[in-house]
N, C-alpha and C positions, 0 to 999 in steps of 0.2 A: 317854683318848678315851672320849666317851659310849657308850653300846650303839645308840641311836640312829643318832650317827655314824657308829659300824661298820656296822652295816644299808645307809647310804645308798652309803658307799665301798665296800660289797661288790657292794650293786648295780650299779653304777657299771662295776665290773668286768664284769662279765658284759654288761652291756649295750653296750658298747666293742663286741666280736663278733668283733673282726679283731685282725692284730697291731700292734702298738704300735713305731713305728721313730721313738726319740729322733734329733731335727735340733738339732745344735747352731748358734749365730749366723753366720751368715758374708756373704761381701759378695754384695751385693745382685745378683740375676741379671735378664736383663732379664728388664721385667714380661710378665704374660701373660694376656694378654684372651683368655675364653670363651663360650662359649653351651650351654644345660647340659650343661656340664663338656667339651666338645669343643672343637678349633677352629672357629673360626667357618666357616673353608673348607669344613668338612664339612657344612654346615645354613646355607648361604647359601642365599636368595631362602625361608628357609621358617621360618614363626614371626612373633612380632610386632616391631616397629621400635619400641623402648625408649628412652627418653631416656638411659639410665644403660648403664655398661659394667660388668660382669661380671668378678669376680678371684676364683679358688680363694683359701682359706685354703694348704693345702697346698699350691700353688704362688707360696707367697709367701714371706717370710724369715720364722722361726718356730725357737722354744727349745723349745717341746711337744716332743708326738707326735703325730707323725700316726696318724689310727685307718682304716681300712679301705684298701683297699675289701674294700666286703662289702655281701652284696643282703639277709642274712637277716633275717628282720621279727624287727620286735621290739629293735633293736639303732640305735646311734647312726651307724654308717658307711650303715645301709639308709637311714634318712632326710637321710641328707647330699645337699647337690648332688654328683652325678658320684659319691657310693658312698663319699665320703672326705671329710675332716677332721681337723680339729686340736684337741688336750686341750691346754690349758694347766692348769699349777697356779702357786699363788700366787709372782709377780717374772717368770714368762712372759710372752713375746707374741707375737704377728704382728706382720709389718710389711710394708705393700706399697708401692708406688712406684705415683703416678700418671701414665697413659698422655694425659691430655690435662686440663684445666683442671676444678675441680670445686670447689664450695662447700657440697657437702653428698653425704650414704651412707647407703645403708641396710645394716645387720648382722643378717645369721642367727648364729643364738649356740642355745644350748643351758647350762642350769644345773640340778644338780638338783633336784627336786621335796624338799620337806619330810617328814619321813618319816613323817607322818598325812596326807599330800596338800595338796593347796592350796599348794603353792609355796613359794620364799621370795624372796628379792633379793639382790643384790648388786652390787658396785661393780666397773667398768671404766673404767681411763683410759687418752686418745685423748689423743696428742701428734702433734704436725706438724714434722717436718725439726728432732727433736731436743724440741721446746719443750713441753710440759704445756696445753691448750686447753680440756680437760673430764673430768668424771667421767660417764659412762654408768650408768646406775641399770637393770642386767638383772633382768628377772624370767621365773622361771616357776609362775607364777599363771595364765595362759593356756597351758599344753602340760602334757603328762602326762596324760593319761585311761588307763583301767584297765578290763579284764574284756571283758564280750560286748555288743554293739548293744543298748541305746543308749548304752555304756561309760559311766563311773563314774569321779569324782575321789578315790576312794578304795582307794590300794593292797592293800589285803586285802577287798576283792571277793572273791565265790565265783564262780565258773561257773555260769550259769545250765543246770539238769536239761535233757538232752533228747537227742536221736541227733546232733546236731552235735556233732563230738570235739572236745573242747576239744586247745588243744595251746600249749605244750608239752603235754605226757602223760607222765608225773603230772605234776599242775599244782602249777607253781611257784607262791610269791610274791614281788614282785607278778606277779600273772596278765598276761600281756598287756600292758605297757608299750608306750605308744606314744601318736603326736603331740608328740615330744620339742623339736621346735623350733620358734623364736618368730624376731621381726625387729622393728626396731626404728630407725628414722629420726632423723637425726642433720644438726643445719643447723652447716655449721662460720663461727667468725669470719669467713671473707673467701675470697676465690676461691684456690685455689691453683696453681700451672701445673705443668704436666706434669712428671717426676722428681722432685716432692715425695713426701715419704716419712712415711705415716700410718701407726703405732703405734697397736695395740690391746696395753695390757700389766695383767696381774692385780695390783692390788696387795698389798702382805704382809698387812691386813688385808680378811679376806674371808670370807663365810657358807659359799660357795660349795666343797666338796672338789676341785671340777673345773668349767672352764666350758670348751664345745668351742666354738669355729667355723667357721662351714661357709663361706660369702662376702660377700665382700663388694662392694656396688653405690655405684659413684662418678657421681656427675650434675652437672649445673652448672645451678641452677635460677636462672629470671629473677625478676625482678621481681616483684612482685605486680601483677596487672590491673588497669587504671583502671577506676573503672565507666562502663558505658557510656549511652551517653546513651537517655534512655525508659526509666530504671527505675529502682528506691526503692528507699536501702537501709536496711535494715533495723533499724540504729540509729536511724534515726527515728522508731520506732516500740517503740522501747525495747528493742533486743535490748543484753546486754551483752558485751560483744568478750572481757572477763576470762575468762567461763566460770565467774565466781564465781554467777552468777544465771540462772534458767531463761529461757532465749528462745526456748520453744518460742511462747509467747503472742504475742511482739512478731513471728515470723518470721508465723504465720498469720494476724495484723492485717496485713502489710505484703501477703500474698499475697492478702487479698479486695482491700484497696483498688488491686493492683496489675490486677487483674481486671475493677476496674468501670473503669478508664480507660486499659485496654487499653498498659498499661507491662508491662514486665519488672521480677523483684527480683535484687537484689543483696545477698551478704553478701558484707564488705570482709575485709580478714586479723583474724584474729584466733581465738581458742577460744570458741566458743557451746554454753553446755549444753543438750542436748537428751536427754530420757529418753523418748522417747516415737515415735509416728509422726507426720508432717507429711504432711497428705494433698495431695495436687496431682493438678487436672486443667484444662486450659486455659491454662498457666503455664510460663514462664521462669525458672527460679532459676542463675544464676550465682555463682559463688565467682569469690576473685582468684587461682587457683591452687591444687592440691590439696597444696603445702606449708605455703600460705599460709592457707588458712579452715578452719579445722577444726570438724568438727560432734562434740562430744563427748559421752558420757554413759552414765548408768551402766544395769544390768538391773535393773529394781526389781520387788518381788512385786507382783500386783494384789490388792487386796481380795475378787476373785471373776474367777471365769473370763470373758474378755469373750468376745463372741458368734463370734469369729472361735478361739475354745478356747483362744487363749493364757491364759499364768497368771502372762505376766511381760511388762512391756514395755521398749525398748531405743531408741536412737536411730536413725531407718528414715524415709525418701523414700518413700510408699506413694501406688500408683493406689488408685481406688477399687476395691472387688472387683469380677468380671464381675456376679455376682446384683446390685448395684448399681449395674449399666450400664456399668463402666469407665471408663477415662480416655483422651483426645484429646490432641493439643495442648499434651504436655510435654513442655520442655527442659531436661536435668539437667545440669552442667557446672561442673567446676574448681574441686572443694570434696572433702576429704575426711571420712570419717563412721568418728570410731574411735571403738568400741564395747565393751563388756567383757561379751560373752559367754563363760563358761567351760565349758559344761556343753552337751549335746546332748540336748534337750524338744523333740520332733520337734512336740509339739502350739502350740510358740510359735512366733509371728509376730514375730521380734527378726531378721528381715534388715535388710541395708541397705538393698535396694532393694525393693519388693514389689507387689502389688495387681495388677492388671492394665490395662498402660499400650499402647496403640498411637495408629493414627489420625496414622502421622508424626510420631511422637515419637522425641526421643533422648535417650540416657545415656552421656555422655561425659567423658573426661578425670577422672574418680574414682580416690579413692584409698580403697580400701573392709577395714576391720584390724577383726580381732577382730570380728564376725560370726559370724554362726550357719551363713548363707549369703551369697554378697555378693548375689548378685543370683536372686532367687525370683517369676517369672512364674505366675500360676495366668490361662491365660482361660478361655471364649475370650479370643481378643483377637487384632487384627490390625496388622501395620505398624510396624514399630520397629526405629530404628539404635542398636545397643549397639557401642560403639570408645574405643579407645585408654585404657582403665580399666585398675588396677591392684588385683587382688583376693588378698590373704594373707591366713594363719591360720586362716581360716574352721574352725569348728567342725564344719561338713556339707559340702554343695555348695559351690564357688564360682559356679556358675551351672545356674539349673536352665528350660529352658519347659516348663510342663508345661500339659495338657488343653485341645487343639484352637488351639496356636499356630500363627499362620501368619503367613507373607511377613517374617521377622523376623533381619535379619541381624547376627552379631557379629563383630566382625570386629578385628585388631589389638588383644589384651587379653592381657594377660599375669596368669595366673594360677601362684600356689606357694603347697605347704601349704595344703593344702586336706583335710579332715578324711572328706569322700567325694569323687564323682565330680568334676574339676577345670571340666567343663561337660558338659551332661548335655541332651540336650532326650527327655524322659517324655510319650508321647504314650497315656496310661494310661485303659482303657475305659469309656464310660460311658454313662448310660443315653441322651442326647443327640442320640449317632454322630459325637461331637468327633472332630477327629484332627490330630493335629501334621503342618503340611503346608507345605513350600516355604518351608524355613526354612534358612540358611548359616551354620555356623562357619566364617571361616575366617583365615588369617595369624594366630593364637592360638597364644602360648607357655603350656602347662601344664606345669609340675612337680612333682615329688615328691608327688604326691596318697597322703594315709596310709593309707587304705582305698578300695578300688575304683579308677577309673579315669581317666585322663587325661581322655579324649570317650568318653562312652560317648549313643547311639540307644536309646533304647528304643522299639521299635515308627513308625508314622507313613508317611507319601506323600510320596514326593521332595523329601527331605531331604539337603541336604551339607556333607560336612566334608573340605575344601579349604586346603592350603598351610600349612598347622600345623606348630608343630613340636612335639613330646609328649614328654617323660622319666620316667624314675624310678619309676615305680608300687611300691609297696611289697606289699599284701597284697589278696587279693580283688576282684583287677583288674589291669588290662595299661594298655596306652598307646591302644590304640583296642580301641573293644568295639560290638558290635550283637547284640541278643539279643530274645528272644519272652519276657519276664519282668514282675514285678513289675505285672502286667494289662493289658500291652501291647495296645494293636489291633494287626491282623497288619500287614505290612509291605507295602506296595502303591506301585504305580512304579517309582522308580529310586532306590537309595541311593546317591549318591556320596560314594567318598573315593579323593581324587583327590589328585597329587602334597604328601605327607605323608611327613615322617622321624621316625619313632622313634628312641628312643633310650633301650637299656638295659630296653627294655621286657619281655615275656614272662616275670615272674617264676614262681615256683612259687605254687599254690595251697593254701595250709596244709590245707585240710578233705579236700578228693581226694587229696592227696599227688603231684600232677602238676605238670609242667611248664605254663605256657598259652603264646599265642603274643603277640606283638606287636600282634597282631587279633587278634583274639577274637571269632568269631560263635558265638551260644549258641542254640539252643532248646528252652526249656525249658517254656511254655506252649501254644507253636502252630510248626506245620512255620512256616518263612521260605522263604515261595515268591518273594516280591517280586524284583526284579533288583534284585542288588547289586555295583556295579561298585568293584575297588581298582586305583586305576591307577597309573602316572607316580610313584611312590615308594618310600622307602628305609627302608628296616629296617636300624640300627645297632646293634651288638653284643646282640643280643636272649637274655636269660637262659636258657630255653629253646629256644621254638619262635620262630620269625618268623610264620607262620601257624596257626589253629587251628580246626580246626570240631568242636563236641562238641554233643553233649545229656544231658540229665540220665539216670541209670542209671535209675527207677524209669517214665521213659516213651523209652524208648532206642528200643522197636518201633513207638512213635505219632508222632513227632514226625523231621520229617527239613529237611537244606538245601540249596536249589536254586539254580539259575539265578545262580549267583556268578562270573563273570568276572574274572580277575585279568591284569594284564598292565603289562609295561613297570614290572618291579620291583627293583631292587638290592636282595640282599641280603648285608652281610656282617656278619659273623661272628652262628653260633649256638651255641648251648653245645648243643643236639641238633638239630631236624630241622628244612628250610624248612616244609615242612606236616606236621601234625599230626592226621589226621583220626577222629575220635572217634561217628560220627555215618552214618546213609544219606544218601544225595544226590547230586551232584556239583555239579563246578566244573572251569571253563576255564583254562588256565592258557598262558601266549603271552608270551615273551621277559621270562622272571624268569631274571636273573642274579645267580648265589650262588656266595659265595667263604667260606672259615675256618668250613666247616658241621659239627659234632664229631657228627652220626652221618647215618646214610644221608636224603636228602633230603626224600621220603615218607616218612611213617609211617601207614602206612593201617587203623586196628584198625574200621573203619564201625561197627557196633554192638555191638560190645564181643562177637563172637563171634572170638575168636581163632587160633582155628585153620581156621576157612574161609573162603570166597571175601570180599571186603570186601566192602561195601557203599556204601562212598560211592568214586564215580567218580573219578579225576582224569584231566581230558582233555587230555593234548596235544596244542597248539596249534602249537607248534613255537618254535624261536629261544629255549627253557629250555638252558642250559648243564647242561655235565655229571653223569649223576645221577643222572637221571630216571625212570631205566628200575627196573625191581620195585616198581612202585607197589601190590604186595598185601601188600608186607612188615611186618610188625606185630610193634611193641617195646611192652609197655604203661607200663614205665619206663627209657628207653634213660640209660646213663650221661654224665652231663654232661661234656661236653668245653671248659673256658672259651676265647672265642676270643680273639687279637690284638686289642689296639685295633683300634678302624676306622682309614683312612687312605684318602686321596685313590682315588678310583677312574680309572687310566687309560682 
């Protein structure tokens, strides 16, 4: 075996994190539909309504091992769905059993990286009820990044000098391993009906030393869309459907002439290359289905920095910028835009979706891969439905509004894997007096975001985040966050987050060495005086905390949080305490029910003076179940206790 080799298989090893429980074959048990990683009975009414149903790898039939669970970053079980996964090596597989009729899946998988970075591939084949259908072409070319913000596809990266403690400590190589997994869509032959039995199996020859997977998503996609009438498609105007030839030219002839005589465009099924952005304002673009039209293309350098600073362009749906007036009057719709961004250039404009679009526009039914971000609003800009989209991979965000959005609701979008915040709205200060204002997340499925946070607020005016469902946060963030950061305007009116489930959220904080909660409000620029209401929701098996309120050590005596209301909240299970508070201030608290809590309920350290009186208040309101009482009690790292699954709450 090469040295090479060894290098990658050792990594391998350690990056597993959890223990390893060989499953030998056996008969098939009924199948088991999820939602992330739970029963659905426990996250019914909350999250997005998906075309596709949901199967563990590890709850499926499987010759692997299974690897975790396990939360800790940096590790293959931390970025699984539900904490856990399956290693195959070469003649392994999974095999699942279909719950209802389906002619196409998508696969989370994991392979490893090339031992100078940049990836490699390998082969998987997919059989149905016995019979050999395809070979799967895995790569990891798109996952594995290395080192510190803005990470690095190169494994022996150094640690960037500075007071943020790298960690591990002493620093391994590779530094920081992470964004381990990718996905990948799959149209089968023909429909199949429910107790058919789809095989994923490694074959004897393979690049690969280990390929894990995490889930897999079964759908029954229709047809392709007829086009409809009032609008031109775009082959007439010379796009080519192969994707052998650029149709970036032929799609923007078909969108002026579709402008001056007030038609809609149409791209039909097929692969269109596009490297570049397609500007639209005033316009309808239609796809026949986001399995069916794909917009494809590649990042290519520019000859010089365009005016907007990127230094690379990519295939992107763009408004015009606000300083260019904006865009009105688009409709974006049932086409998907896979992209090959690898790499995080915060200074490149390579989303999918971009510019600043309102004025009653929507973006809808997309299928948005490989991105930098899927969807990046800069306004102002006002007015706009973003629904029922499908955002993976993403290098960064998968959704970000940023500078002085408003009236701009999302709604029903399932985003995973996502490289930062899973949807973010940045209401970030400026000389203007912008401000993100009356703006809705909400029925949004986020998962496994690699860095940072499922929904995280930054700053803004009555703003909410409503009926979500949120999982898996891996490092430098929770499942819900609001914080005075990153040049936030302060927070003014009423934050709502309003019946919302966590799930698995309140990891540990690598650089503090603490537990966070499941919410996470932070102040770190400016006290949060605004009213911030959490109501009507559930915190499931939360890593640490379920609630958290902190500020940073260096403005611990300037910065405080206020006027927080909590109420009408389930929680079960935390590996330590329902609140956590870190911070001066107070907060209301009124019929929060907590069950499988592993240390005392409160943990009250207010500014980090620990042996006197706290500082931040916690008021009972009454109808909090048992617990409650010694709210001045202060653990600065109390020991984790893991809880029970979640389970029904009588």
């Amino acid at each position: 075996m090469s040295r090479s080799r060894l290098l990658t298989v050792a990594c391998a090893t350690a990056l597993l994190g959890a223990v390893l429980v060989a499953q030998p074959a056996a008969a098939h048990p009924a199948p088991r539909i999820t939602r992330a990683g739970l029963d659905p009975a426990l996250v019914a009414g909350r999250g997005a309504h998906v075309p596709f149903v949901e199967q563990e790898a590890e709850n499926a039939v499987f010759t692997g091992e299974k690897i975790g669970p396990g939360r800790d970053a940096y590790t293959l079980p931390a970025e699984a769905s539900g904490r856990t996964a399956v290693r195959l090596q070469p003649k392994q597989y999974v095999e699942f059993t279909l719950t209802r009729p389906a002619n196409a899946l998508t696969l989370r998988y994991s392979i490893p990286d090339a031992p100078g970075g940049g990836g490699i591939t390998a082969p998987l084949d997919v059989s149905v009820n016995g019979k050999h259908k395809q070979t799967m072409t895995l790569t990891s070319q798109y996952a594995w990044l290395y080192g510190m913000y803005p990470f690095s596809n190169d494994p022996n990266v150094d640690p960037i000098p500075g007071w943020w403690k790298p960690e591990p400590d002493p620093v391994a190589k590779p530094f920081r391993p992470n964004h381990f997994y990718d996905e990948q869509r799959v149209m089968l032959d023909r429909t199949y009906q429910a107790g058919s039995r789809v095989r994923f199996a490694v074959p004897r020859a393979t690049a690969a030393a280990w390929t894990v997977l995490d889930v897999a998503d079964f759908e029954l996609v229709r047809a392709p869309l007829k086009q409809p009438g009032g609008s031109l498609d775009v082959r007439l105007f010379g796009a080519d459907p192969t994707g052998r030839h650029d149709a970036a030219p032929a799609i923007e002839r078909t969108i002026a002439a579709a402008r001056r005589i007030g038609w809609s465009v149409f791209i039909p099924a097929g692969t269109f290359q596009v490297n570049r952005h397609i500007v639209v304002d005033k316009v309808t673009i239609r796809g026949a289905g986001n399995w069916w039209t794909i917009i494809k293309g590649k990042v290519l350098p520019l000859a010089e920095p365009a005016p907007d600073k990127s230094v690379h362009s990519a295939p992107g749906f763009y408004g015009n910028y606000a300083a260019d007036g904006g865009s009105t009057g688009v409709h974006l719709s049932d086409f998907a835009i896979e992209s090959d961004v690898r790499e995080r250039i915060d200074t490149d404009q390579v989303n999918g979706i971009g510019g600043a679009i309102g004025g009653g526009s929507t973006i809808e039914n997309l299928y948005l891969h490989h991105t930098k971000v899927g969807i990046w609003l800069d306004g102002p800009m006002d007015g706009l439905l973003i629904r029922n989209n499908i955002i993976t991979d993403a290098v960064a965000d998968g959704m970000n509004l940023h500078l002085g959005v408003s009236n701009v609701r999302a709604t029903n979008n399932f985003v995973r894997n996502s490289g930062d915040d899973g949807l973010a709205m940045w209401s970030e200060s400026n000389a203007d007096g912008l401000v993100n204002h009356n703006n809705v997340y909400d029925h949004n499925t986020v998962q496994t975001p690699v860095l940072a946070n499922d929904i995280a607020i930054y700053g803004g005016r009555d703003n909410a985040v409503t009926d979500n469902l949120v999982a898996d946060p891996i490092r430098e963030g929770s499942t819900l966050h609001a914080s005075s950061r990153f040049n936030a305007t302060p927070f003014e009116g009423t934050l709502t987050f309003a019946r919302n489930t966590t799930v698995r959220g309140g990891p540990r904080d690598l650089n503090w060495d603490i537990g966070l909660g499941a919410i996470w409000l932070y102040a770190l620029q400016s006290t949060m005086s605004g009213t911030i209401e959490i109501t009507d929701s559930t915190f499931l098996d939360s890593t640490y905390n379920a609630m958290m309120f902190v500020v940073d050590w260096p403005v611990k005596d300037d910065y405080a949080i206020t006027n927080v209301a909590v109420r009408n909240i389930k929680v079960d299970g935390t590996g330590t305490n329902v609140i956590n508070a870190r911070v001066g201030g107070w907060a209301t608290f009124e019929n929060v029910d907590a069950r499988n809590v592993g240390a005392p309920f409160v943990n009250n350290c207010g500014t980090f003076h620990f042996n006197g009186p706290p500082e931040f208040e916690v008021r009972d309101l009454g109808g909090n179940d048992g617990g409650w009482t010694g709210a001045t009690w202060c653990e600065d790292r109390p020991a984790v206790v893991p809880p029970p699954p979640p389970s029904p709450w009588n």
